[in-house]
Each structure stands twice: as structure tokens, then as C-alpha cells.
N, C-alpha and C positions, 0 to 999 in steps of 0.2 A: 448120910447127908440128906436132909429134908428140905426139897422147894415149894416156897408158900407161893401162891398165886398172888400177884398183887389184886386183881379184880378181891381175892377172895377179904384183904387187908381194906380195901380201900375200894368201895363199885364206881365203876366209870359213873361219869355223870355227862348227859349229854346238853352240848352247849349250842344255841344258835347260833349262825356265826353274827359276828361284833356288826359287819352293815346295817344287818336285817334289825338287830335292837338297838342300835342310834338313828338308823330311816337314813343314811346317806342318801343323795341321788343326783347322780352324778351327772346325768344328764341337766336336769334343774343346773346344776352348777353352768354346765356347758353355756348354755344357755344365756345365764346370768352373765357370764365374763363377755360373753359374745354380743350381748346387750351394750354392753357399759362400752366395749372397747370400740363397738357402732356409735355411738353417740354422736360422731363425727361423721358427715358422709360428703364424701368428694362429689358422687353423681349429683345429687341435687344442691350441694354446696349448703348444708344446712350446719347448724353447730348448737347442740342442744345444751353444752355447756358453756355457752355465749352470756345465758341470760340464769338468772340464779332461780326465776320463777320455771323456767323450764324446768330446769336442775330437778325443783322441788316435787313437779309434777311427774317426770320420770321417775324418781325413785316412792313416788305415793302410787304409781299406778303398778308397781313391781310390789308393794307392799312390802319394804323395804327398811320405814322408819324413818326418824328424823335427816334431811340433806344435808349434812356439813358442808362447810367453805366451798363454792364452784371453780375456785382457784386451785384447791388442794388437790378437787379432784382431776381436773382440768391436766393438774401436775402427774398426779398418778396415772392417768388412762393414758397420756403421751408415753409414759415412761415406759407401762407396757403395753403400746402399741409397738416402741422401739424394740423393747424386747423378743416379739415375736416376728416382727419384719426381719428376715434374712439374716437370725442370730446375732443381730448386732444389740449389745449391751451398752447402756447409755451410761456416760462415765460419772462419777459423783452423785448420780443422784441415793441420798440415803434417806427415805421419809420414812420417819416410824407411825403406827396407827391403832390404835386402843382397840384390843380384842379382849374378848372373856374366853376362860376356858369355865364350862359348864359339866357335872356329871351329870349324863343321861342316861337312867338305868344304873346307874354306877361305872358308865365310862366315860372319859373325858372327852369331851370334843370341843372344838373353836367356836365360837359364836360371835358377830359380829355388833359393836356398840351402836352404831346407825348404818345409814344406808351405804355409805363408801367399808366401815369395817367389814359389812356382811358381803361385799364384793371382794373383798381382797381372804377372807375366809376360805372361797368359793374356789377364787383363784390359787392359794396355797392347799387346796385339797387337790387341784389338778395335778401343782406340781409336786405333791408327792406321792400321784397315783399313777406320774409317765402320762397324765393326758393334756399336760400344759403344747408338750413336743407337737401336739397337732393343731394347735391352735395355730394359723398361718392369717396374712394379710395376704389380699389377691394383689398382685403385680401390676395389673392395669394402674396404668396412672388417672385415669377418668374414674375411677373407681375405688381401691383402697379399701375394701370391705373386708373386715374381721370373719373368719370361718372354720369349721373345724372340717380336719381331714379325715372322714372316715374309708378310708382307701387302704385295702390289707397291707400294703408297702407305705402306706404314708409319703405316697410318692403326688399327688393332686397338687395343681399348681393355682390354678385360679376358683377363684369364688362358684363359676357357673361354666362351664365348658360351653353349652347354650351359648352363652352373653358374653365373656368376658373374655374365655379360651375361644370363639370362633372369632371375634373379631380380630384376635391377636393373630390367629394362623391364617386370615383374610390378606391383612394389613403386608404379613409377611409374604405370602404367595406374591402379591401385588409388587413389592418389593421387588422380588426376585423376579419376576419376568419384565418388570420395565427397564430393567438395567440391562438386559439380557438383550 
């Protein structure tokens, strides 16, 4: 019986991994979603998708590309804001949205057609990489701020522990010994 060595058939060849030759970065992504899904903000009552010139100006100062409809997107950044508020999935809504798939290097990846594609790109790279799960909205009702949980349990409740988390366990102390 004779065994051929496969190295000796065939020499390994060594491959960079797939991130490093498409440039993923995930953080950038982070980022971006956490951008888009702030555009609302309860503390100062501001609504940057109010006005379509806003629109346009956020997504030129993110260098982003052309702004589509401030309706559509108005529709999508609600949809997943509902989506990551306390796991509740918002019923019906089914919006489809023009992506490219691109080879970079010779691998495929998503690309986005304007500035709402290239955020929902950004977004389905999380969730397919387990980092949508930490995307969370803070509790505070004066508040409402998109943010990511980088807490080794993914346990982090609010935006700011600082801000948002003391005034909540202020509010509650206060609570509990007036009634008391």
C-alpha cells in the first residue's frame, strides 16, 4: 500500500482570510446603523428626517450618495428602530430596496445603490454577523437613543449609565422611600 501526501499532489496555498480582502469594518457599519436609527432624537425633539434637505445633508456629510424618498426612509429607520426596541417585530411591514452584489477581489459582497441601500447593507452585515443582537434603544422615555452594547453578557440597559441609567435608579430610590 502506498500513501501519497496530499501537500505533495497538490502545495497548500495560503489564503488571507475573506474580511481582510474585502476591508469589511464592522465597526464603520456600527456606526452607520447607529447613525441612521439616531436621526430621531427625543432629548432635543429634533427629526432630521422631517425635512428632505436635511435628509440630503446627512447622507452627503456620511458620504453616502444620492438621498432617496425621506418618506421611505422615515419608513425604514421606524421599522428598525421597532425592531430593536425590546424585540418587538413590526407586523406587515415588507419594503424591498435595490442593492448590488459587487466582486471585490473576486468575492462577492453587498453594496449599496444610494445612501438608504448602503445603510441597510451595513445593517444586514450585522445581522448576519450576530452584531444586530446588540444594537438596543435606551429605555429612558426623554431619551430613546440607539446604541450598541459592548458588555461581555450583552446585558447594558441604557444609553449612558452616567445620564440615563442614574437618573433612572434616582427617580426609582425616590420612589421607594416616599411611599415608605
Amino acid at each position: 500500500m502506498v500513501f501519497v501526501s496530499s501537500r505533495a499532489v497538490a502545495p497548500e496555498v495560503v489564503r488571507p482570510p475573506t474580511l481582510e480582502v474585502v476591508e469589511l469594518d464592522f465597526d464603520h457599519d456600527i456606526e452607520l446603523v447607529l447613525a441612521f436609527l439616531n436621526t430621531c432624537d427625543a432629548e432635543d425633539g429634533t427629526e432630521t428626517l422631517d425635512d428632505h434637505d436635511q435628509w440630503k445633508q446627512w447622507c452627503a456629510d456620511r458620504g453616502l450618495g444620492a438621498a432617496p424618498d425621506v418618506e421611505a426612509a422615515r419608513e425604514i429607520r421606524d421599522s428598525m428602530r421597532s425592531a430593536v426596541s425590546y424585540g418587538v417585530r413590526p407586523p406587515g411591514l415588507a419594503t424591498a430596496w435595490p442593492v448590488q452584489v459587487r466582486l471585490q477581489r473576486g468575492i462577492p459582497v453587498l453594496a449599496g445603490t444610494d445612501a438608504l441601500g448602503t445603510v441597510l447593507v451595513a445593517a444586514a452585515r450585522l445581522v448576519h454577523t450576530e452584531h444586530w443582537e446588540r444594537i438596543k434603544i435606551c429605555p429612558a422615555d426623554d431619551c430613546l437613543w440607539a446604541f450598541y452594547d459592548r458588555s461581555r453578557n450583552r446585558s447594558r440597559t441604557w444609553c449612558s449609565m452616567r445620564v440615563c441609567g442614574n437618573r433612572e435608579k434616582a427617580r426609582s430610590w425616590r420612589e421607594r422611600h416616599t411611599t415608605a
